[in-house]
N, C-alpha and C positions, 0 to 999 in steps of 0.2 A: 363194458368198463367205462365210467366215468371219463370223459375227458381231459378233466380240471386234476383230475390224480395221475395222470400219465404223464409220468418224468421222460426229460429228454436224458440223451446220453451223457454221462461226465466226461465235462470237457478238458481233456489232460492237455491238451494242447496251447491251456492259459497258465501252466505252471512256467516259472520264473524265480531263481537265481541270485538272490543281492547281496550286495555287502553294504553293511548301514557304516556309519561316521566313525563308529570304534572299532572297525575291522572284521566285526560280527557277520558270517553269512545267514541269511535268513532265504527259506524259501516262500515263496507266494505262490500260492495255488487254491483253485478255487474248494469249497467248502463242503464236503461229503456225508452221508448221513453217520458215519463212522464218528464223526467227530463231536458226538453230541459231548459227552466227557471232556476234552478240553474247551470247550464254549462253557461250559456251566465251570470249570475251574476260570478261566479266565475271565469271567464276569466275579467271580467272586471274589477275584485280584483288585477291583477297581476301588477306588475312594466314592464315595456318596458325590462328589462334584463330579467326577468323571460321566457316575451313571447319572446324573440331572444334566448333565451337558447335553448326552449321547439319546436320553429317553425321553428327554423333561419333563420326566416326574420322579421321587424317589420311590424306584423298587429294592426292595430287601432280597428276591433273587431273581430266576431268567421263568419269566412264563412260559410255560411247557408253549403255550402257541406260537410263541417267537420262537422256541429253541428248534419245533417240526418246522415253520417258515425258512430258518437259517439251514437247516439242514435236510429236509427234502422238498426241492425246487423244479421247477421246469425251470433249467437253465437255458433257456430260449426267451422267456420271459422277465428272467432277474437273474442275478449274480451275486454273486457272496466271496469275494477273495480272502482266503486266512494267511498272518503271515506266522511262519513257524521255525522258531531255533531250536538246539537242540543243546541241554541242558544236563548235564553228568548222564550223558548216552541217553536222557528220553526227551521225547519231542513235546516240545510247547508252544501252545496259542496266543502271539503276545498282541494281535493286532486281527480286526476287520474292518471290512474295508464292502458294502453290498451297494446294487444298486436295483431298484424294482422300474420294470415302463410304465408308464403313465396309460390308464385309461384314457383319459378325457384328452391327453396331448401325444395326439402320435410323435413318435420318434423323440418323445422324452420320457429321463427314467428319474426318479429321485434318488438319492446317492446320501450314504450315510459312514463317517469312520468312528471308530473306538481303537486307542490303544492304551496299553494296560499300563499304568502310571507309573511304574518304577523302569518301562522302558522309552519314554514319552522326550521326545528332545533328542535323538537318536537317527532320524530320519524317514522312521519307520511309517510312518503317516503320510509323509509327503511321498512314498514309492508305491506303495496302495493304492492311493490316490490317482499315483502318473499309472500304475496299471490297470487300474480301475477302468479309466478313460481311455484306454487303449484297446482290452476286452472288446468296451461300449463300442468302437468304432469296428472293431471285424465284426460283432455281433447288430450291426445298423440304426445304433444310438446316433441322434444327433446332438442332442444337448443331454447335460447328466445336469440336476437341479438338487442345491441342498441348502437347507432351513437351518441355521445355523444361531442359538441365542446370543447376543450381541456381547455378553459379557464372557463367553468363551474363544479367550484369546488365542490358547493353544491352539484353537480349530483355525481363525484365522492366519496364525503363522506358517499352519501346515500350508493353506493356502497360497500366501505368498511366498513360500519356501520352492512350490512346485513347479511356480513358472509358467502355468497355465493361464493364458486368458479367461478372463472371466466378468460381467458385469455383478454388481452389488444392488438391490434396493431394500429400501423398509419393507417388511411382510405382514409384521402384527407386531403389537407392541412388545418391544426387546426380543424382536425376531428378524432376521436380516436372511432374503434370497439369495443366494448367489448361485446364478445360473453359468455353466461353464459348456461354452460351443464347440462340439466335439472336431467338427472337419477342421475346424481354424487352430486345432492344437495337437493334432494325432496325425503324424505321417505314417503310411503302412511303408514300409520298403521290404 
C-alpha cells in the first residue's frame, strides 16, 4: 500500500463544545470523509466574495480534489476542523477552519477559514481559529501561516477578534502574510 494514501486515525479527541455570541451551541470537530455532503451544501451557501476571499478565484462549485483533500487526510499531516449546529433536528456545516504542514518549513502549516455568510459576525471564525491553533500545538505546529487578500476585512477582524499574537507583512500584491506563533499563544493545561 501506498504511503501517501494511509490515513491516520480520526482524531476524536479535537472535538469541542461552543456557545457563539447569540447563545447558539456549535460543535467543532475535526472533518470526516462522511461529511462530503455537508461541505458541498455549505460551499454552495457562500456569496461569490466569500468564495474569492477563501479561494481567490471564482469557483461556481467545490472541485472534487478539494472536497477528497478536505475529507480524506492524514491527520497527522493537516487538519480540517468543521463547525456544526444543528438546525430543526439536522446537523449543519456552517464553518472551516484547516490547516496543511509546510514542506519546505518545518513545523509550519498554512491555515485557511471559511464561514458561511449568513452566520459570519457570530463568533464562529474567531473560535476555529483559537482551536485550530490549539490542535496545531498538541499536534507539534509551531507557527500556523495564512495569506489573507488585503481587502477582506472580515478575515482580519476574525483576526483581531481572537486574540492571538501574530505578525503582518506584504506577500504579493493585495496579499498580506500573517504568520501566528503557536507556543507564544497556546497554553496546553
Amino acid at each position: 500500500m501506498n504511503s501517501s494514501t494511509v490515513q491516520s486515525e480520526y482524531p476524536e479527541q479535537y472535538r469541542k463544545t461552543i456557545v457563539l455570541s447569540d447563545g447558539v451551541q456549535a460543535l467543532l470537530r475535526p472533518i470526516k470523509p462522511t461529511d462530503e455532503s455537508l461541505i458541498v451544501e455549505l460551499f454552495n451557501s457562500f456569496s461569490k466574495e466569500t468564495i474569492y476571499f477563501r479561494f481567490f478565484s471564482t469557483l461556481k462549485y467545490m472541485p472534487k480534489e478539494q472536497l477528497e483533500q478536505l475529507t480524506h487526510m492524514d491527520y497527522e499531516k493537516q487538519m480540517a476542523i468543521g463547525a456544526l449546529v444543528s438546525e430543526c433536528g439536522k446537523e449543519k456545516m456552517v464553518a472551516i477552519g484547516r490547516y496543511t504542514l509546510e514542506e519546505k518549513e518545518p513545523g509550519a502549516a498554512e491555515f485557511a477559514i471559511v464561514v458561511q455568510d449568513a452566520c459570519q459576525g457570530r463568533g464562529i471564525g474567531t473560535e476555529v481559529l483559537r482551536h485550530l491553533a490549539h490542535v496545531a500545538k498538541l499536534q507539534g505546529v509551531r507557527v500556523i501561516i495564512g495569506y489573507i487578500m488585503d481587502e477582506n476585512s472580515r478575515m482580519f477582524a476574525v483576526l483581531n477578534r481572537s486574540g492571538l499574537k501574530m505578525t503582518r507583512r506584504f506577500w504579493d500584491r493585495g496579499v498580506t502574510r500573517v504568520d501566528i506563533p503557536i507556543d507564544e499563544n497556546v497554553q496546553i493545561t
